[in-house]
N, C-alpha and C positions, 0 to 999 in steps of 0.2 A: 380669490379662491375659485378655482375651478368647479364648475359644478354640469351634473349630468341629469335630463328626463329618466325616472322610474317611477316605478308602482312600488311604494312602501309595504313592507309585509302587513300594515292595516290595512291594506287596498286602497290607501289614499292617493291621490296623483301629485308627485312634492317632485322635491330638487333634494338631491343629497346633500349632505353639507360635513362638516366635521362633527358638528354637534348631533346631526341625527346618529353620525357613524358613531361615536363614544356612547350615544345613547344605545342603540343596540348591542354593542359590546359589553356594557356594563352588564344588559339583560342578560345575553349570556352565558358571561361569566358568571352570572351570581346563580342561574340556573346548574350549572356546571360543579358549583360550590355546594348547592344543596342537596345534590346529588352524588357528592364526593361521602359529602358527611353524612347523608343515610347508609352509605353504601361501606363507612367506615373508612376511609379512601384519604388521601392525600389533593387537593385538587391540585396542586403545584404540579402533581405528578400526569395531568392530563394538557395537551397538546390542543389545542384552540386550532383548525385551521381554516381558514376563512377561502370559500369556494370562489373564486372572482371568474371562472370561466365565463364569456361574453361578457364582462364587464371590461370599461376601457383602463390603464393604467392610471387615469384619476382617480378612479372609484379605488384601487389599491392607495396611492399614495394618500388619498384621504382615509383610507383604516390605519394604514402605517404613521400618520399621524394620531391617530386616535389610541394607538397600542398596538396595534395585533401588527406580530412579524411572519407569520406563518401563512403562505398561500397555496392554497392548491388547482390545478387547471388542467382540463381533462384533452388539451391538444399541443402537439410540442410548440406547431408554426405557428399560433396566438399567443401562446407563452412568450414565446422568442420574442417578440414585437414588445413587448410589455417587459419583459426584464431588459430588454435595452435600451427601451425610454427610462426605466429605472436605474439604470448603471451607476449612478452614481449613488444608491443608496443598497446595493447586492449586496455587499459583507452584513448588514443587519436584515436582509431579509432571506428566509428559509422558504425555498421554493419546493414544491410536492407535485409530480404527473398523478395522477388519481387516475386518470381516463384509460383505454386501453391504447397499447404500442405495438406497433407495429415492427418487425423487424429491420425495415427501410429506415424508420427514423432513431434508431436504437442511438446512432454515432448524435447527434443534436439531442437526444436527453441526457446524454450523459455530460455535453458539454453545461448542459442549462439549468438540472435539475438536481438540488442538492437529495431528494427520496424521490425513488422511485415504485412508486406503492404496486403496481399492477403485470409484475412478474408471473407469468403463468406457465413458460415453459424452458425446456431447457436450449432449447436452442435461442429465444430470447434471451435468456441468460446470458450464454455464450456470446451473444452482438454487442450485448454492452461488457460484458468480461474486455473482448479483444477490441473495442473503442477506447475505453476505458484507459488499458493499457499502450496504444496507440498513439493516446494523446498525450500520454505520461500524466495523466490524473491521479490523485489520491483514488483507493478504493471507494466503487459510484455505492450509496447507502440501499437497499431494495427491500420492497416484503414482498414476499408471497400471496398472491389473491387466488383467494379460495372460494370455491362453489360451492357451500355448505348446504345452499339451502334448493340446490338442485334445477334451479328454476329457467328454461334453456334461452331467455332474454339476456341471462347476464355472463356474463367475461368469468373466468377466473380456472383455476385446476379443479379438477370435478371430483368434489368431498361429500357427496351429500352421503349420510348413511354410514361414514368409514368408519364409526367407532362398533356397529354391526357389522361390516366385511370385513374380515382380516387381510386379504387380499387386496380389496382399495388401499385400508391405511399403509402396508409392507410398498404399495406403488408409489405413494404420497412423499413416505420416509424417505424412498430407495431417492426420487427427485430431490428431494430435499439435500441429501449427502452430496449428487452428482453437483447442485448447484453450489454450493459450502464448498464442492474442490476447486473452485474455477476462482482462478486469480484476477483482482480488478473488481471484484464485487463482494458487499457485507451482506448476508444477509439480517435482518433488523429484527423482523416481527412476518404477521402477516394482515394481511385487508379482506374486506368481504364489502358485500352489501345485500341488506337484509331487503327481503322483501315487503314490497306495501303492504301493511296489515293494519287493522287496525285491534286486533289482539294482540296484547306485550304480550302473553305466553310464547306466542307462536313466532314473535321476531327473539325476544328470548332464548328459546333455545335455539336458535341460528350463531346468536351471539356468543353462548354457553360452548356450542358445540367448536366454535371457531378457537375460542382461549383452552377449551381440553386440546384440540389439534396444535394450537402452538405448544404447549407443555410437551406433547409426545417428539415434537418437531425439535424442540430444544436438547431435548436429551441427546438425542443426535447427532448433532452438531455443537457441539461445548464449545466450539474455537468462536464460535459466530455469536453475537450478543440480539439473541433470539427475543428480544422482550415484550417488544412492540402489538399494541392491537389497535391497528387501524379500522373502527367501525362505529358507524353511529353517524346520526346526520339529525336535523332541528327535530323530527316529528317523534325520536326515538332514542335521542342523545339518555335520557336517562334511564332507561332499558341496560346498553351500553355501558355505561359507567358503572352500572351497578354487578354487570360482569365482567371487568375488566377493562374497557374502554382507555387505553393510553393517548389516540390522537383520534380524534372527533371534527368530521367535515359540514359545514356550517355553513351556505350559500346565501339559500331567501330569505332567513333571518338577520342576516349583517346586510346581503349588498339589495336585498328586495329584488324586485320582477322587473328586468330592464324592457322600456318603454320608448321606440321611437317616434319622433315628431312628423307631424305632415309632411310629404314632401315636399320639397322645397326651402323646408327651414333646416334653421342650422341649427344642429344640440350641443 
């Protein structure tokens, strides 16, 4: 069994293993589950996605042993490396860009990544529309990532406020239409990320505000299967869920705080 140096989400200093991986996932999951059922929810109906960004393709293949098929990584050229040491196990594994794109690498997300969560504009759009089509690819899956909560650290279309401007949300909508015509691309849902708080009110309404914007987003676009809510992560996952949360990104809880050796040794 391959095994890799990290800092376990206790802070302990371990070795990974399959058993700690199943053991985290259970927690999880069963977090996800408790959280389904206050919320009245389905948890089947929620997307587990396991953050493996700087983590090495061991560290995946030992969750993908443990359960979890869903991975999400916030760069194309680290991805790339890892799903093609993975090759032989792609068809059961759903790969997710979470990070932000650039439009240089727009042709190699489309080839590598089954969602692409972090669409922000329409000329993005547009790169992977005509890669997409280029490559003769099935239509590439995307959400829209939205700036609900204004904050100018983070990525995404600038939503904070739209349901007070009518003029933001008619801008948001009118994007939304332009990218729903471009052929070669779904749109799914949309993504966000809420800001560190440590008041649920206040990530709350970030997340509230993100699920009234997809509903307005939906009506819009009927041809497109708008359903998606990309949001939520370990400190707020059940925030999330309890407004909506459909795929949920889950890092230092499953793969912990990766940890290298002295130099000189080998991990």
């Amino acid at each position: 069994m391959q095994r890799y140096a990290v800092l376990l989400y206790d802070g302990s200093d371990a070795f990974i293993t399959r058993e700690y991986m199943y053991d985290a996932l259970q927690h999880i999951q069963q977090r996800i589950i408790i959280a389904a059922q206050q919320a009245g929810r389905d948890a089947s109906q929620i997307r587990l996605i396991g953050v493996s960004k700087t983590h090495p393709a061991a560290a995946v293949a030992e969750a993908f042993a443990a359960g979890l098929v869903d991975f999400g990584e916030n760069r194309v050229q680290e991805a790339e490396e890892k799903i093609t040491t993975l090759s032989a196990q792609r068809s059961q594994l759903t790969w997710h860009l979470i990070g932000h794109l650039q439009r240089n690498k727009a042709k190699k997300a489309v080839q590598f990544f089954d969602y692409i969560h972090s669409v922000d504009s329409l000329e993005l759009a547009q790169a992977l529309s005509r890669h997409s089509q280029e490559l003769g690819l099935a239509p590439r899956k995307i959400l829209l990532q939205c700036n609900v909560s204004g904050e100018e650290s983070k990525e995404g279309i600038a939503a904070q406020g739209w349901q007070q401007d009518a003029q933001l949300c008619q801008q948001i909508l009118t994007l939304a239409q332009q990218i729903g015509e471009l052929p070669g691309v779904v749109i799914c849902g949309l993504m966000t990320v809420a800001p560190y708080s440590d008041n649920p009110s206040e990530v709350r309404e970030v997340f509230r505000s993100l699920r009234l914007l997809r509903d307005k987003i939906t009506a819009v676009i009927p041809h497109h299967p708008c359903n998606e809510l990309s949001m939520g992560m370990s400190g707020d996952m059940e925030v999330a869920i309890a407004e909506g949360a459909t795929m949920i990104r889950i890092g230092r809880a499953l793969f912990g705080e990766r940890s290298y050796p002295p130099q000189g040794q080998a991990m």
